[in-house]
C-alpha positions in Angstrom: -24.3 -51.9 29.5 -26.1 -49.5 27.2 -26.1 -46.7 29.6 -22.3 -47.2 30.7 -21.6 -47.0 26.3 -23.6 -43.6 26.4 -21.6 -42.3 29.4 -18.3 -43.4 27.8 -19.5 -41.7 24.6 -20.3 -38.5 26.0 -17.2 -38.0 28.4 -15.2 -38.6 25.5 -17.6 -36.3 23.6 -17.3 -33.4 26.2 -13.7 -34.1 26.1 -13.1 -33.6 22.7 -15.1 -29.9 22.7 -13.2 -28.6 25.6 -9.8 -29.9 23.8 -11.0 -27.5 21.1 -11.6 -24.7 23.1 -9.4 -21.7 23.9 -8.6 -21.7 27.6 -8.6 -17.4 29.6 -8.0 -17.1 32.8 -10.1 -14.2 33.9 -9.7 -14.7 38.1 -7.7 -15.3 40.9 -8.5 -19.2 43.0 -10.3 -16.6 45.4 -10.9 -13.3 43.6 -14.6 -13.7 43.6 -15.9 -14.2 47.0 -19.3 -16.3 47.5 -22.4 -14.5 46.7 -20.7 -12.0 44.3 -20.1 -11.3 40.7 -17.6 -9.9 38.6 -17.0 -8.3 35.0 -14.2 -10.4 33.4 -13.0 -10.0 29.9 -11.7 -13.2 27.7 -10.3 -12.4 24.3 -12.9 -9.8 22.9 -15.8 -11.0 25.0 -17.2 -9.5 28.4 -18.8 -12.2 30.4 -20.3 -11.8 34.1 -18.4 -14.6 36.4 -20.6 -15.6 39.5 -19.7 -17.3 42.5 -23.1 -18.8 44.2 -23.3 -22.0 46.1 -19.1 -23.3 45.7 -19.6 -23.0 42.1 -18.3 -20.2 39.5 -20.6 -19.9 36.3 -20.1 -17.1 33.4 -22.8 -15.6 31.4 -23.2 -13.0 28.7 -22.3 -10.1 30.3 -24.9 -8.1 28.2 -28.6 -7.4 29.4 -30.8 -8.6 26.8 -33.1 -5.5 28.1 -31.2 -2.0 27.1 -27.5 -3.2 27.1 -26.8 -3.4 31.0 -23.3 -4.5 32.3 -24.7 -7.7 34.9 -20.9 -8.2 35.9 -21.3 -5.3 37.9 -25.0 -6.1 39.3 -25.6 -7.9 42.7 -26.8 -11.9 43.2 -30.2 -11.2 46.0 -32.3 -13.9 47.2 -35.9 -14.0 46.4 -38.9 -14.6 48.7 -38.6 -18.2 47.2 -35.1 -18.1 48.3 -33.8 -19.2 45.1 -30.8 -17.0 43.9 -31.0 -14.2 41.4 -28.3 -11.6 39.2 -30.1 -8.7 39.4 -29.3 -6.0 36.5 -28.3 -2.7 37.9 -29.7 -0.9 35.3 -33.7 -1.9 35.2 -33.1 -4.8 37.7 -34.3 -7.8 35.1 -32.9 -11.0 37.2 -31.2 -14.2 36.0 -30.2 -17.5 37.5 -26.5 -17.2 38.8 -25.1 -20.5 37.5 -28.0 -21.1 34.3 -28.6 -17.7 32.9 -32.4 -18.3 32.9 -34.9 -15.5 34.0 -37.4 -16.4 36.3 -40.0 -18.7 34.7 -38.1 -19.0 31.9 -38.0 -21.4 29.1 -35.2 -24.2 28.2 -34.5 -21.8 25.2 -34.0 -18.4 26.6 -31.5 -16.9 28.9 -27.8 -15.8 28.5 -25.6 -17.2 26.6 -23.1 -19.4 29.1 -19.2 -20.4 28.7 -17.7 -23.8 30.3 -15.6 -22.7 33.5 -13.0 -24.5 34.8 -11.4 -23.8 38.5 -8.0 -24.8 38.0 -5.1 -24.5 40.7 -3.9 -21.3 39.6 -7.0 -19.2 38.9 -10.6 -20.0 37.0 -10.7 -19.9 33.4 -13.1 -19.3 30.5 -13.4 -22.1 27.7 -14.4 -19.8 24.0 -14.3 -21.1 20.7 -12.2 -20.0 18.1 -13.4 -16.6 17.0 -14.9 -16.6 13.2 -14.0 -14.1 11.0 -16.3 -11.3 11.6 -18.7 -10.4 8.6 -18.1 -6.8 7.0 -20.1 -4.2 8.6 -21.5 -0.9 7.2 -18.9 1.3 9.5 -16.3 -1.3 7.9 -16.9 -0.3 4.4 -17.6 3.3 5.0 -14.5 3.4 6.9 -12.2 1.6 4.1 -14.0 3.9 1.7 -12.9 7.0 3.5 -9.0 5.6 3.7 -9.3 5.2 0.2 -9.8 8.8 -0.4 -6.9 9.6 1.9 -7.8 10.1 5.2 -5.2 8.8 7.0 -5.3 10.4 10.5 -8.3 10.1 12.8 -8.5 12.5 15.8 -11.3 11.8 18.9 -12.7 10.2 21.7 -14.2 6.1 21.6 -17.7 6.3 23.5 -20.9 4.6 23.8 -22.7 5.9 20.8 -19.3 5.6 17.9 -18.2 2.0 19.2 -19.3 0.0 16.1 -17.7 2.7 14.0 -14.7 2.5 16.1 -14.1 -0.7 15.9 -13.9 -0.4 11.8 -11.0 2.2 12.4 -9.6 0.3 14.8 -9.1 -2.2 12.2 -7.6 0.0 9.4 -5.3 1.2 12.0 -4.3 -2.9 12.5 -3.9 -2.8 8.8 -1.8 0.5 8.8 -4.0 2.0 7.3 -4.5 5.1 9.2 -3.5 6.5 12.5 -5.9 7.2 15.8 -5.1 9.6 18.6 -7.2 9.9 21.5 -7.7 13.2 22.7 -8.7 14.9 25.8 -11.3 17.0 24.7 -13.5 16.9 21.3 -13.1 20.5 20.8 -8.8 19.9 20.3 -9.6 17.2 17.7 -11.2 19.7 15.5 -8.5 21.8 15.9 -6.1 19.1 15.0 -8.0 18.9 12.2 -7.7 22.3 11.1 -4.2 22.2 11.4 -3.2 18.7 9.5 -5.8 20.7 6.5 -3.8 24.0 7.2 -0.2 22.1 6.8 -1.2 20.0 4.2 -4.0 20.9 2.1 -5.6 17.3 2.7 -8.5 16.5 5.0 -8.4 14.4 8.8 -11.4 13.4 10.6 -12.1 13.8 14.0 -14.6 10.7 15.7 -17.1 11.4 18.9 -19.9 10.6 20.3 -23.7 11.9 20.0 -24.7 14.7 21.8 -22.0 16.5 23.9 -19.1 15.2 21.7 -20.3 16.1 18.4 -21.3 19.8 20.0 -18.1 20.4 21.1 -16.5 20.1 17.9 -18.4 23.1 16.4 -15.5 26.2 16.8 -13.3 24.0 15.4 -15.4 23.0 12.4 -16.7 26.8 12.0 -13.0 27.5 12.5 -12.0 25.1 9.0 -15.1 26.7 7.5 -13.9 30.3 7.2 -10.2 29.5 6.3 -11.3 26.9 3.9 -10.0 24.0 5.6 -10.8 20.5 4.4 -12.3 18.4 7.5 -14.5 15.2 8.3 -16.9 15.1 11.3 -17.8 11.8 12.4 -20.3 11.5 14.9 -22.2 9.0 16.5 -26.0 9.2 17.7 -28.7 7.4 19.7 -30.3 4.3 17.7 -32.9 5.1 15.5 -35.9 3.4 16.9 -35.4 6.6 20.1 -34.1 9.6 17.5 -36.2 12.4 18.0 -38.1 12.0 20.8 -35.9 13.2 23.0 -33.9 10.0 24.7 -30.0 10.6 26.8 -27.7 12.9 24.6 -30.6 12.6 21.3 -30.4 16.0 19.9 -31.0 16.5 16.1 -27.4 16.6 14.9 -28.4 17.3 11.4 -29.6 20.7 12.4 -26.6 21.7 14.7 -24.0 21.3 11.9 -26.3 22.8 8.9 -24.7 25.9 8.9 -21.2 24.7 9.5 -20.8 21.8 7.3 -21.2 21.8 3.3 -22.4 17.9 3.5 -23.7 16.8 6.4 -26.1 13.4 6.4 -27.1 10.7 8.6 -26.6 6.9 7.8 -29.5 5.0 7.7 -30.1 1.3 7.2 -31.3 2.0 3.3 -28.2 4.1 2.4 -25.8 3.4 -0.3 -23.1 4.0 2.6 -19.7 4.0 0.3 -21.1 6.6 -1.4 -22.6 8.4 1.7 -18.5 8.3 2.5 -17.8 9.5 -1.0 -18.8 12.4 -1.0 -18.7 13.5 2.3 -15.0 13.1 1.3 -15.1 14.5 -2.0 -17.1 17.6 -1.0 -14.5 18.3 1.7 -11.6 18.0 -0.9 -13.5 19.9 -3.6 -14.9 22.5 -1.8 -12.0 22.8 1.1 -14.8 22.5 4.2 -15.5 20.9 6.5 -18.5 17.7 6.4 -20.1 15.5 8.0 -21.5 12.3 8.5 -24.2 11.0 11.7 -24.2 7.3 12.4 -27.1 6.0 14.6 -25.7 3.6 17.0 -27.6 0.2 15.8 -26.5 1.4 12.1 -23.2 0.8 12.8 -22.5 -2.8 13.2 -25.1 -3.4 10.3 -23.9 -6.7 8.2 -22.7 -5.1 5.0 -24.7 -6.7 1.9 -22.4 -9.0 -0.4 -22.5 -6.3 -3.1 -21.2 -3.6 -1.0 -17.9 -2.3 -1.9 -15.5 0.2 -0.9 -15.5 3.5 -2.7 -12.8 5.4 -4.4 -11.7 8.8 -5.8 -10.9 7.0 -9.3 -13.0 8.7 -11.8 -14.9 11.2 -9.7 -12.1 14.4 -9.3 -11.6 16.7 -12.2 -8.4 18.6 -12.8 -9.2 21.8 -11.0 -7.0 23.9 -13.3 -8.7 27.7 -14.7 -7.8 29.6 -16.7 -8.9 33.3 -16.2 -11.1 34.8 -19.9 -9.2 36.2 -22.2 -10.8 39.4 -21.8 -9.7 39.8 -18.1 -6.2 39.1 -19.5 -5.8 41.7 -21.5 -7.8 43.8 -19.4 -4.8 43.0 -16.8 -1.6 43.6 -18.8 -3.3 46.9 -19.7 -3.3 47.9 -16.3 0.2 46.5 -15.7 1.9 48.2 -18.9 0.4 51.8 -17.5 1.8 52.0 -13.8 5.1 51.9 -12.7 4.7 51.1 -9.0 2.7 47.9 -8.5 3.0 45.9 -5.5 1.9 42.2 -4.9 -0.1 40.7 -2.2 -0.7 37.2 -1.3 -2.8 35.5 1.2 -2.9 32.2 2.8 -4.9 31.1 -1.1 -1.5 31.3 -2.8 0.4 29.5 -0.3 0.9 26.4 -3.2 1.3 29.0 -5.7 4.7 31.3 -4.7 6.9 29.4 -7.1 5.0 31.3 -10.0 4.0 34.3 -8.4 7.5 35.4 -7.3 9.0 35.2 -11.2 6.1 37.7 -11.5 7.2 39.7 -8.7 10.8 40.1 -10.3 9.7 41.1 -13.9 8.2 43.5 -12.0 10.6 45.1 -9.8 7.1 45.0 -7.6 7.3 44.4 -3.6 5.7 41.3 -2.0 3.4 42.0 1.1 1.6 39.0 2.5 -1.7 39.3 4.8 -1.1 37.5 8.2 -2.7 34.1 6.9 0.3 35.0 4.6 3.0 35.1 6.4 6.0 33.0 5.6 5.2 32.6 1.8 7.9 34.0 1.1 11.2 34.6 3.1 11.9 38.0 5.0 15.4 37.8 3.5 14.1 38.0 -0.3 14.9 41.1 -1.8 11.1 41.6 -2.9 9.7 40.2 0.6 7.9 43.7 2.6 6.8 41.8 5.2 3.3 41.6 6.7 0.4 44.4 5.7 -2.2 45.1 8.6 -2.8 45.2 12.4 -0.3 41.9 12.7 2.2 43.7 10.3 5.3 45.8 9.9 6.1 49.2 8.8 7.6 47.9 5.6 4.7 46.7 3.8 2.3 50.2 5.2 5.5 52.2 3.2 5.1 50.6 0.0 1.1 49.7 0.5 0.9 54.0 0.5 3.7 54.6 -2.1 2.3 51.9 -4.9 0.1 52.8 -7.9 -1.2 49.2 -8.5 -2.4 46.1 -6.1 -2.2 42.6 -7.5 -4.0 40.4 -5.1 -3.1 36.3 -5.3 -5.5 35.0 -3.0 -5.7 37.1 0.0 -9.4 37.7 1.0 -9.0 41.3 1.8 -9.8 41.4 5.4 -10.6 44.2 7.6 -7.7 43.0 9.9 -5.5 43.2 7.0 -6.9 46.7 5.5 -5.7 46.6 1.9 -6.6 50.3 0.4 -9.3 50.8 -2.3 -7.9 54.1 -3.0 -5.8 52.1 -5.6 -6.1 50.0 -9.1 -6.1 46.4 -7.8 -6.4 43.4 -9.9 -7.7 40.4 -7.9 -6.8 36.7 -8.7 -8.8 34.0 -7.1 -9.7 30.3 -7.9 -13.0 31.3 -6.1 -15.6 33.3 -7.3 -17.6 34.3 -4.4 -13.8 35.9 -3.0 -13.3 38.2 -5.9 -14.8 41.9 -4.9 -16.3 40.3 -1.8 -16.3 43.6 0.3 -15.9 46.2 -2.2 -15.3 46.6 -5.8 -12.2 46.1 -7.6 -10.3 47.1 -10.8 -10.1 43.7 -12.0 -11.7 40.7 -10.8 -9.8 37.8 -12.5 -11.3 34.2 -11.9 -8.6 31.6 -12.3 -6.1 29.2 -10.8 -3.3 31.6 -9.2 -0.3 29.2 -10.7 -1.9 29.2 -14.3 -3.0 33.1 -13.8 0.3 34.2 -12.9 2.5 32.0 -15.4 0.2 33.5 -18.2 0.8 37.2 -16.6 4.6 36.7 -16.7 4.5 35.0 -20.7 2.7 38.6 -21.6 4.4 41.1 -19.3 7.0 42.9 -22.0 10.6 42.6 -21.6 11.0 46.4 -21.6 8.4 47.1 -19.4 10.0 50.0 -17.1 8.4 49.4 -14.0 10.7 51.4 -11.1 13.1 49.0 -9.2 11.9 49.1 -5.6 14.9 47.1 -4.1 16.6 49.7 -2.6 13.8 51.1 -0.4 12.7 47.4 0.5 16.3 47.5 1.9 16.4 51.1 3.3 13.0 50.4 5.0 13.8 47.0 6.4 17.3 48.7 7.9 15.2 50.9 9.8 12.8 48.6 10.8 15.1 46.0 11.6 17.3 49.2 13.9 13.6 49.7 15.7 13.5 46.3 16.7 16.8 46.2 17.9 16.1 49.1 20.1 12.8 47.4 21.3 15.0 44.7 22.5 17.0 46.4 25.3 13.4 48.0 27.1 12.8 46.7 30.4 10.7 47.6 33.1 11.5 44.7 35.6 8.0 43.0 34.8 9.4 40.0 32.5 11.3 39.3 29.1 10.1 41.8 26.1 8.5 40.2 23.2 11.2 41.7 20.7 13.9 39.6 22.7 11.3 36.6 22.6 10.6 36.4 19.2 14.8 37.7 18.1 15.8 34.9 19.5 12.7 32.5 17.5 13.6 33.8 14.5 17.3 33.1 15.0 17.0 29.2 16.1 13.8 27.3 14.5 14.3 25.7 11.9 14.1 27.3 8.3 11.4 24.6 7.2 9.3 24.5 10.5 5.6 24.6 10.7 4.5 27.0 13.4 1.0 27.1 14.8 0.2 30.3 16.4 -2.6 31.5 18.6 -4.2 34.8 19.2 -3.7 37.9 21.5 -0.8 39.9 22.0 1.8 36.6 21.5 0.3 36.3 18.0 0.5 40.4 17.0 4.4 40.5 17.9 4.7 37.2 16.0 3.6 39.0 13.3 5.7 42.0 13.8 8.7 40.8 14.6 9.4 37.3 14.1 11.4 37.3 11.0 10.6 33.7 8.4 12.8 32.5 5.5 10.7 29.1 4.5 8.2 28.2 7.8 4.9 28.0 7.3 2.4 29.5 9.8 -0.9 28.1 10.9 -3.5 30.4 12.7 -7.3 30.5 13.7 -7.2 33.3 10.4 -11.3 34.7 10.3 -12.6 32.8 13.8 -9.6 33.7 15.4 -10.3 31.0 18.2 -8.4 31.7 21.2 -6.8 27.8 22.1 -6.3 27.1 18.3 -2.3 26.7 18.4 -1.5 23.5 20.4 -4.1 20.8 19.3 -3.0 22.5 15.4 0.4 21.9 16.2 -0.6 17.9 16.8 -2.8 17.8 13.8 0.2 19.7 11.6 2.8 16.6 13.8 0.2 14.0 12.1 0.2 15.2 9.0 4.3 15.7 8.9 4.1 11.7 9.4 1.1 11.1 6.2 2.3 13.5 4.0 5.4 13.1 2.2 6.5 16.5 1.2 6.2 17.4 5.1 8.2 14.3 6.5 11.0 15.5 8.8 9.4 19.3 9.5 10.1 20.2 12.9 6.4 21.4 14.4 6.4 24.8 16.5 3.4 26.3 18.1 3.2 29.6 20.5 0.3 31.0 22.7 0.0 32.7 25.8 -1.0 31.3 28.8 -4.8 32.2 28.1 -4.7 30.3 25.0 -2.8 27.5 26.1 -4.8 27.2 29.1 -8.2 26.3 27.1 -6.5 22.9 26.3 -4.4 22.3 28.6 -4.8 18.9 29.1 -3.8 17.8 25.0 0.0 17.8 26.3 -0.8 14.4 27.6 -2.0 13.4 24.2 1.0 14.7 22.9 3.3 12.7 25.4 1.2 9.5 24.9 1.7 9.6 21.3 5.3 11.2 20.9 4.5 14.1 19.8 7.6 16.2 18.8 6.1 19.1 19.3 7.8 22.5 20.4 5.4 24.5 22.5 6.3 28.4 23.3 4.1 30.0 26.0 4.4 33.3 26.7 3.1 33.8 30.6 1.9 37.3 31.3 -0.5 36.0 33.9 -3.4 37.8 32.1 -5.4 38.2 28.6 -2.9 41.0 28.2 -5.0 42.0 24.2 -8.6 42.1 26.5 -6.9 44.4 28.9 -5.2 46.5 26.7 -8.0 46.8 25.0 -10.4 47.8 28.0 -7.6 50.6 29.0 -8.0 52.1 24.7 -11.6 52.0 25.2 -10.9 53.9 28.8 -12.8 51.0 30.6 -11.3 49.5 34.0 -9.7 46.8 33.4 -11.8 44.0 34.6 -11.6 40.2 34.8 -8.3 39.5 32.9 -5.7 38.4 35.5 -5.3 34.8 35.4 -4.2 32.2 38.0 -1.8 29.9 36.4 0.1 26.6 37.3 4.0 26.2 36.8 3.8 25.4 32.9 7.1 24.3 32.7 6.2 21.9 35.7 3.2 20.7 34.5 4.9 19.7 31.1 7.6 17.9 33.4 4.6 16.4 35.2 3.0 14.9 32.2 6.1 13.1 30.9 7.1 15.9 28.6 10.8 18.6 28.3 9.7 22.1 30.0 11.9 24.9 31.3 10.8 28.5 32.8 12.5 31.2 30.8 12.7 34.5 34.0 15.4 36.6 31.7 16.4 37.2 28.6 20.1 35.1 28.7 18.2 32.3 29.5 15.9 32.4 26.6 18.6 30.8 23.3 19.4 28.1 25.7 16.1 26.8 26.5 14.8 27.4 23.1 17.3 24.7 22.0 17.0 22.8 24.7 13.2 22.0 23.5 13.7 22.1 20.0 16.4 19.3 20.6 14.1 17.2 22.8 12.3 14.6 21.3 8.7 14.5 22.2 6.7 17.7 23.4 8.5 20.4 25.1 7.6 23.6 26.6 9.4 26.7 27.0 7.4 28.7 29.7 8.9 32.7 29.2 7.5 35.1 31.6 7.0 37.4 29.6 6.2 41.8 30.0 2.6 42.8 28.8 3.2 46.1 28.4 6.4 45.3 26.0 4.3 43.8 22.7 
């Protein structure tokens, strides 16, 4: 009687733990033939079904050795003809239907889940999933959100999955956003470009070795145009780091030149403020950091005291003032010449708003450098267009004819070739920019909003400084009668850039972002495309050939963060050498709905190289290119593309793509003689 009580007790027993299980079917009635195994996922967990003897068992599908996947080892019989999984890693065996290794104890093995062979498939028995504890990435990842990284651009592998899990989770909680790219090297460009359209920082999430190298040009790229940027990378666990195990190279070492912070996250560390101020050194300094995170770091249990950080309390106002004795050192200089002109570079891109009041007390001209261009509008009555090898006539005239420079953030590149053979006074919010090739008049130290307000309170109201309007206008007639000329040369070989970029200027949107690349396509961008208020990205002191598209998807990410940029209408341009390096991102951009408008300019060759090689009276050598369809291949990988073969087609395409919603691409075949 006894034993019949116990029986009763524990069917009912076993019945009421399977009625509080949560039932998966993970396989087909006959999807696992005898003798076999299979990787089968239920919920979150991956289990190892097994099919041995007419009965189906499922086991942790996680070696207890190094990690190895059993589901997709093989089930072998041993001499003692007793059935074993075999790991196809390091071939550790386990009993098919218990788990247990050979010789084993009641108390070791893999963990096992009930089955149950039903008549539509077998199914997996769990029980309800726990609440997770908070991990280290968790925390470190909340921390960064907090300081307002919002976008998150990489590729999930073996050595970041503990930390990408924790974004995955802020992304659930809409906290951030998470593109997958195609190749690391893009997501740093992304990166460069959401920091060039926005002024804030992204981060960009591999793996150890090969992933995290193939960010560098990318991070050395938001290094020299002071671009705000956060490199997470995984690495090997810590018990194998140094030594030399699969993809261990000493990360630390690769990114000490590039990044202003770089550190690696140990077990000890205070991670939120490891996060801290990888974020706030980025913001602060406008560079790029970094942060390493060994594999078995990651999923660390988070102590009960660890909280999230915050940039409350640890960001001062950033305003400067310039001395007093620069100041008056500066209006000196201003009172005593009647011919200044004013420069800006990409530094005073938040700044116009003050420094073009300046510019009209002044009667003086407004030249931007390339990284410039677009801060202020072509159509101005002050604007002289674009000084240097990417520039105009216009701004040459009045660079030779001036008596005095004032510089507002411009670094005074070589490319750009500002003259020392005149007074200049140089604002700059950084000190290590002012006179950094040469000498200058006046090196003024100070926030280039706050410097220029204070040089328009003191500029005298009778100040008779000559009004240079009517040349601007004389010399952008003759310019602009040039260009028209340009635009009727042919010589049978493809569409001539001054057509190209006419009809650009004539049908983007005033308030576009446009990412630009480099070669020829970017030089007659800078000489003829003509902007009221775009803004232009470029690869400014690296000059990275590939830069445009993946900084057109990081500018589309930040246009849906950022506020002041919602509703912008992104733009990028290359040639087909450039847009070849990553070509593959236009499948990002279709997977994400991208509304990107992509302009490629196909000469079949790195038309700059082989120009170059023929100045240089070199053969040219190596520069022909074999190129796809474009247009097709954008077709191909679910996006708008059109080939542009002469010049009447080239308004209605144009329109066509900027009127598509998602990524486009306007493929123009394009002269490379006609630049």
């Amino acid at each position: 009687m006894a034993v019949w009580v116990n029986l009763i007790l524990g069917i009912k027993a076993m019945t009421e733990i399977k009625e509080k299980l949560s039932w998966h079917k993970v396989a087909e009635s006959d999807e696992v033939p005898e003798g076999r195994v299979k990787t089968v996922i239920a919920g979150a967990k991956s289990m190892a079904l097994t099919h041995v003897n007419g009965q189906y068992a499922a086991m942790d599908n996680r070696c207890p050795h190094q990690g190895g996947p059993l589901g997709e080892g093989s089930i072998e019989q041993g001499a003692d003809e007793q059935c074993w999984l075999r790991c196809p890693w390091h071939g550790w065996d386990f009993d098919p239907l218990t788990g247990k290794p050979p010789g084993g104890h009641e108390d070791s093995g893999q963990q096992m889940y009930p089955v149950e062979v039903r008549g539509d498939g077998v199914y997996l028995g769990l029980e309800a999933e726990t609440q997770a504890s908070k991990t280290v990435s968790d925390v470190m990842a909340e921390t960064m959100v907090n300081w307002g990284i919002h976008s998150v651009f990489g590729m999930v592998g073996h050595s970041n999955l503990g930390l990408a899990e924790a974004l995955r989770q802020q992304e659930v909680e809409g906290n951030l956003n998470f593109f997958g790219i195609r190749h690391e090297g893009a997501a740093a460009f992304a990166c460069s470009g959401y920091a060039k359209a926005s002024g804030l920082p992204a981060a960009c999430l591999t793996i150890a070795g090969p992933g995290a190298t193939n960010l560098l040009t990318g991070m050395w790229d938001c290094k020299v145009d002071r671009a705000p940027a956060l490199a997470l990378t995984g690495q090997v666990d810590i018990q194998v780091l140094g030594p030399g195990a699969f993809q261990d190279i000493d990360l630390a070492a690769a990114f000490d030149a590039v990044a202003e912070f770089s550190e690696t996250v140990l077990h000890t560390s205070k991670h939120a403020e490891l996060m801290s101020l990888a974020c706030k050194n980025a913001i602060v300094k406008r560079t790029p950091t970094h942060l390493i995170f060994p594999d078995d770091v990651q999923t660390l249990p988070a102590t009960e005291k660890s909280n999230a950080g915050h940039p409350q309390g640890r960001l001062g106002n950033p305003s400067i003032s310039p001395a007093q004795e620069s100041i008056d050192k500066a209006m000196t200089l201003i009172h005593s010449h009647k011919r200044p002109i004013i420069i800006v570079g990409y530094g005073a891109r938040e700044s116009m708003a003050d420094i073009l009041p300046l510019a009209e007390k002044l009667n003086a001209p407004v030249l931007t450098t390339f990284k410039g261009k677009g801060q202020i509008s072509d159509d101005h009555s002050l604007a002289a267009g674009v000084l240097g090898r990417s520039g105009t006539p216009i701004a040459s005239w009045f660079m030779n004819e001036c008596d005095l420079i004032l510089v507002f953030g411009a670094s005074f590149s070589n490319h750009t070739g500002i003259t020392d053979k005149r007074p200049i006074i140089q604002v700059d919010f950084e000190q290590m920019a002012l006179g950094k090739f040469h000498p200058v008049t006046l090196p003024m130290w100070g926030e280039i909003s706050i410097t220029a307000k204070l040089l328009f309170d003191l500029v005298e109201q009778d100040h008779q400084s000559i009004d240079q309007r009517p040349e601007l206008a004389e010399r952008w007639d003759i310019w602009r009668q040039e260009k028209q000329s340009r635009r009727t040369d042919d010589t049978g070989h493809g569409v001539n850039s001054a057509l190209i970029f006419d009809s650009l200027s004539r049908l983007i949107p005033d308030d576009a972002i446009i990412a630009v690349d480099v070669g020829n396509n970017t030089y007659s961008f800078g000489r003829y495309f003509e902007c009221r208020q775009q803004s232009v990205l470029m690869s400014g002191y690296l000059g990275s050939i590939g830069f445009s598209f993946p900084a057109a998807m990081g500018a589309w990410a930040a246009t849906q963060d950022v506020n002041s940029l919602k509703g912008r209408q992104v733009v990028s341009v290359s040639g087909d050498g450039g847009f070849g390096q990553y070509l593959a991102e236009f499948t990002t951009a279709v997977k994400y709905g991208m509304d990107i408008t992509h302009i490629l300019l196909n000469n079949s060759q790195l038309g700059k190289i082989s120009k170059e090689q023929r100045a240089g009276e070199w053969q040219v050598w190596q520069t022909a290119l074999h190129n796809p369809s474009f247009s097709e291949y954008a077709r191909l990988c679910g996006g708008f593309g059109q080939q542009v073969e002469q010049p009447d087609q080239l308004d209605q395409a144009i329109t066509r793509a900027l009127n598509y919603e998602g990524p486009s691409l306007v493929e123009v075949i394009s002269d490379p003689d006609l630049i």
